[in-house]
PLY file of the C-alpha trace (Angstrom):
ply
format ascii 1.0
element vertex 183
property float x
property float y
property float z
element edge 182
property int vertex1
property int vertex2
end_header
-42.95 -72.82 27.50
-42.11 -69.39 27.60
-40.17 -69.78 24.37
-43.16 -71.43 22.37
-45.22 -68.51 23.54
-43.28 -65.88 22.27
-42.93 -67.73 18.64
-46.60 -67.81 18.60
-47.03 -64.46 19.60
-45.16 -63.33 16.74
-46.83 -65.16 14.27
-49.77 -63.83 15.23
-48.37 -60.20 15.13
-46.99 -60.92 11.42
-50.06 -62.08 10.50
-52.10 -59.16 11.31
-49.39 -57.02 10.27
-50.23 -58.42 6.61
-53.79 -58.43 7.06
-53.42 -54.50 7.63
-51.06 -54.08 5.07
-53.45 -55.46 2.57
-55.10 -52.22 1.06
-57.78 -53.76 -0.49
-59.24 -57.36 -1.25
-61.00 -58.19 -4.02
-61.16 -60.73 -6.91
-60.72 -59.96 -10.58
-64.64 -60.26 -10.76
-65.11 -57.18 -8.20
-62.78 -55.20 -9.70
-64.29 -55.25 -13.09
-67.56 -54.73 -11.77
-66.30 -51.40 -9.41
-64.31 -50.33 -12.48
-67.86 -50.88 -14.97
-70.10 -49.38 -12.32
-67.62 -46.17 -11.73
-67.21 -45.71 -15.41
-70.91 -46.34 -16.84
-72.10 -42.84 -15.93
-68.67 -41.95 -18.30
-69.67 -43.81 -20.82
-70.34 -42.15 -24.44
-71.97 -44.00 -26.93
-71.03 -42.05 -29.90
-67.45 -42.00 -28.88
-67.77 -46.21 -28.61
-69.58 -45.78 -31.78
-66.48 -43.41 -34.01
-63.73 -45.60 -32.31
-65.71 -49.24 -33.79
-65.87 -46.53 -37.02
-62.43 -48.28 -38.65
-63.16 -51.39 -37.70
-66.59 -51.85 -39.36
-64.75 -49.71 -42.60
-62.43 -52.09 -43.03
-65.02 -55.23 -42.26
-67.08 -53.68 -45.45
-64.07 -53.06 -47.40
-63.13 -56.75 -47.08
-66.97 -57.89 -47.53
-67.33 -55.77 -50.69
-63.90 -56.98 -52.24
-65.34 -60.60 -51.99
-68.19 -59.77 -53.39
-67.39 -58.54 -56.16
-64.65 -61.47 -56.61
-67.38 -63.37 -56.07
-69.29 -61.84 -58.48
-66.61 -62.02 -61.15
-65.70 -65.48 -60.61
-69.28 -66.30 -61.22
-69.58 -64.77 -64.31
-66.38 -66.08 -65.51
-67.84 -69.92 -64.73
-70.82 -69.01 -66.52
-68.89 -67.86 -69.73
-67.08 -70.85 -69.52
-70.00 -73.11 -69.47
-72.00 -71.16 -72.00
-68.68 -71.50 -74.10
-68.68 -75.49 -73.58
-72.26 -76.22 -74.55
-71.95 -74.19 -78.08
-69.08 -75.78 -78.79
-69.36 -78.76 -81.71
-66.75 -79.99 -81.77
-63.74 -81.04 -79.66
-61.70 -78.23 -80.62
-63.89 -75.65 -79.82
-64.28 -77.05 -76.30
-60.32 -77.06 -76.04
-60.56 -73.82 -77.06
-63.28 -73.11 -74.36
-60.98 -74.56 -71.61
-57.82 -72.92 -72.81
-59.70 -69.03 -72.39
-61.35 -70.36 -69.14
-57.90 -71.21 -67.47
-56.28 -68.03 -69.26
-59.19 -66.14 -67.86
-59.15 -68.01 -64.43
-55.28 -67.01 -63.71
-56.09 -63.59 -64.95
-58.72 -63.27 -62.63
-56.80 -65.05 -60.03
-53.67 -62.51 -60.25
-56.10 -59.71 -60.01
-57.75 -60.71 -57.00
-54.51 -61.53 -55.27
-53.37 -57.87 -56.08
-56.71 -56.22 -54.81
-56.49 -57.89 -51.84
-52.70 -56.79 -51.46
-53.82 -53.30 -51.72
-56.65 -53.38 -49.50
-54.57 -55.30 -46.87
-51.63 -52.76 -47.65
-53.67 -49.46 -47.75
-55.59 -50.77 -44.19
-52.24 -51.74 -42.86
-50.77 -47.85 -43.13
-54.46 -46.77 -42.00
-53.58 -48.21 -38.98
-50.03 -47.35 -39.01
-51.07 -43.53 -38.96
-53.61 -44.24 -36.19
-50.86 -45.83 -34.13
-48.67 -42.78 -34.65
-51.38 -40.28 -34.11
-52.46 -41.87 -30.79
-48.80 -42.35 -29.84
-47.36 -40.08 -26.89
-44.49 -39.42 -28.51
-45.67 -39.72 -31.79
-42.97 -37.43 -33.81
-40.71 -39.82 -32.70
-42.41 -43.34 -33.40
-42.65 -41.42 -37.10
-39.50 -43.08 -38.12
-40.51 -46.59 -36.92
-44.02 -45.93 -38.86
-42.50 -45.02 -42.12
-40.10 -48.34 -41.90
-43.55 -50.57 -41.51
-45.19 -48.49 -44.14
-42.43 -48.81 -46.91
-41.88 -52.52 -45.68
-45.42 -53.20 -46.40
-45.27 -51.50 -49.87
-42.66 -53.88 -51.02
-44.03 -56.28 -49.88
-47.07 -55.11 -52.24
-44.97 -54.06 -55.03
-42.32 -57.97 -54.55
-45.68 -59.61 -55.30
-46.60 -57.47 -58.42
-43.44 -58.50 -59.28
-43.72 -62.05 -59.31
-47.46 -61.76 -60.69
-45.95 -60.28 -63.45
-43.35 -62.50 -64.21
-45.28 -65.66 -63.65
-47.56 -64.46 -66.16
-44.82 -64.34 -68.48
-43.86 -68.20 -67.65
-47.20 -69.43 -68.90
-46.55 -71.58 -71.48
-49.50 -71.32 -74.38
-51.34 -75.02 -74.97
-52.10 -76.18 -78.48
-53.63 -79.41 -78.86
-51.60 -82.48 -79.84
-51.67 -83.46 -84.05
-53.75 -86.84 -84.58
-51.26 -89.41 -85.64
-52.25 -92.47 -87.26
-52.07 -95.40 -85.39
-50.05 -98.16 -86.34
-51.37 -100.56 -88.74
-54.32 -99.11 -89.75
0 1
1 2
2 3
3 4
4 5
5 6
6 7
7 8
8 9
9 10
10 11
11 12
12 13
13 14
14 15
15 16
16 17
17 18
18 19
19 20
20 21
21 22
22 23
23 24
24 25
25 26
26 27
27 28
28 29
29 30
30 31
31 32
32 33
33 34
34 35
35 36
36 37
37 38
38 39
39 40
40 41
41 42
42 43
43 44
44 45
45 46
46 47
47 48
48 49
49 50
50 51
51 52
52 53
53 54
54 55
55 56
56 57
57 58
58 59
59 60
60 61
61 62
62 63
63 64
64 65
65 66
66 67
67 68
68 69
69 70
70 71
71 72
72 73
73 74
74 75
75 76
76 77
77 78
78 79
79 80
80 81
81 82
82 83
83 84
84 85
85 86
86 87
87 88
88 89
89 90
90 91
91 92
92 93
93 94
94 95
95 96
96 97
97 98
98 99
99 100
100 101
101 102
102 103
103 104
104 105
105 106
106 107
107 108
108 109
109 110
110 111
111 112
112 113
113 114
114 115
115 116
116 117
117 118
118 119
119 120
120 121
121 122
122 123
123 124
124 125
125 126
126 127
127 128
128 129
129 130
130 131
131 132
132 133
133 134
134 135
135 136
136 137
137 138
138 139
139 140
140 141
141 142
142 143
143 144
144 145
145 146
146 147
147 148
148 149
149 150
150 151
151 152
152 153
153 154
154 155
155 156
156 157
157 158
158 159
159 160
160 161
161 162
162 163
163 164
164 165
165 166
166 167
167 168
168 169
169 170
170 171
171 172
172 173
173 174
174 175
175 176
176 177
177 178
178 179
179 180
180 181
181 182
């Protein structure tokens, strides 16, 4: 008997030796809400508002470059269509469809290479920022100049292949009429 109430005694002595040890209890939820409530009077709008600034610049740059890809694709359909219904004959509507599709990869390799730039121009925006906010950002510099050049040839391996695609393009004529057998 004595033995059993010596074991519980302990028990009960570790217990509240981790209940004191605990220096605070609280869930997730309370300490969000402490940290909000001590940090609200803190809180400056125009400093939330400059640090969203790159964000919402590079939200409009993308927004813009579709637009106006948009816009250009448009036009491009409408030429093509335009092209189609004055043609009289089916020649002239081959010819329509061969300068649409010549026009349409055009078009296509230049939007691929704006959005290249834009992607690779925001990329080392954000690169800089990285370094700039960095501790120790004189020596992250090397690591930032790796990413930057890696994303340029990345940019530059794609103008590449743009460019030599365009030289694989093989030019369509129509077939000649043959005369059918036994006529």
């Amino acid at each position: 008997m004595q033995l059993r109430l010596t074991f519980e005694t302990i028990i009960a002595a570790l217990q509240q030796i981790h209940q004191e040890s605990i220096m605070f209890k609280n869930t997730p939820f309370e300490a969000i809400a402490k940290s909000m409530t001590e940090s609200a009077p803190k809180f400056d709008l125009g400093a939330a508002q400059e640090a969203f600034r790159p964000l919402q610049d590079n939200l409009k740059a993308w927004a813009d470059l579709a637009q106006s890809q948009s816009a250009e694709a448009q036009a491009t359909m409408m030429e093509t269509v335009d092209a189609v219904k004055r043609a009289k004959d089916p020649q002239a509507a081959f010819e329509a469809f061969k300068t649409s599709s010549e026009t349409a990869i055009a078009l296509f390799q230049k939007n691929l290479r704006d959005s290249m730039a834009l992607s690779v121009t925001q990329f080392h925006d954000t690169i800089d920022a990285v370094q700039k906010a960095h501790p120790a950002g004189e020596n992250f510099a090397p690591i930032a100049n790796g990413l930057k050049a890696a994303a340029s040839s990345a940019e530059s391996n794609l103008d590449a292949v743009l460019q030599s695609s365009a030289s694989m393009v093989v030019p369509v004529t129509p077939a000649a009429k043959s005369k059918r057998a036994g006529k």
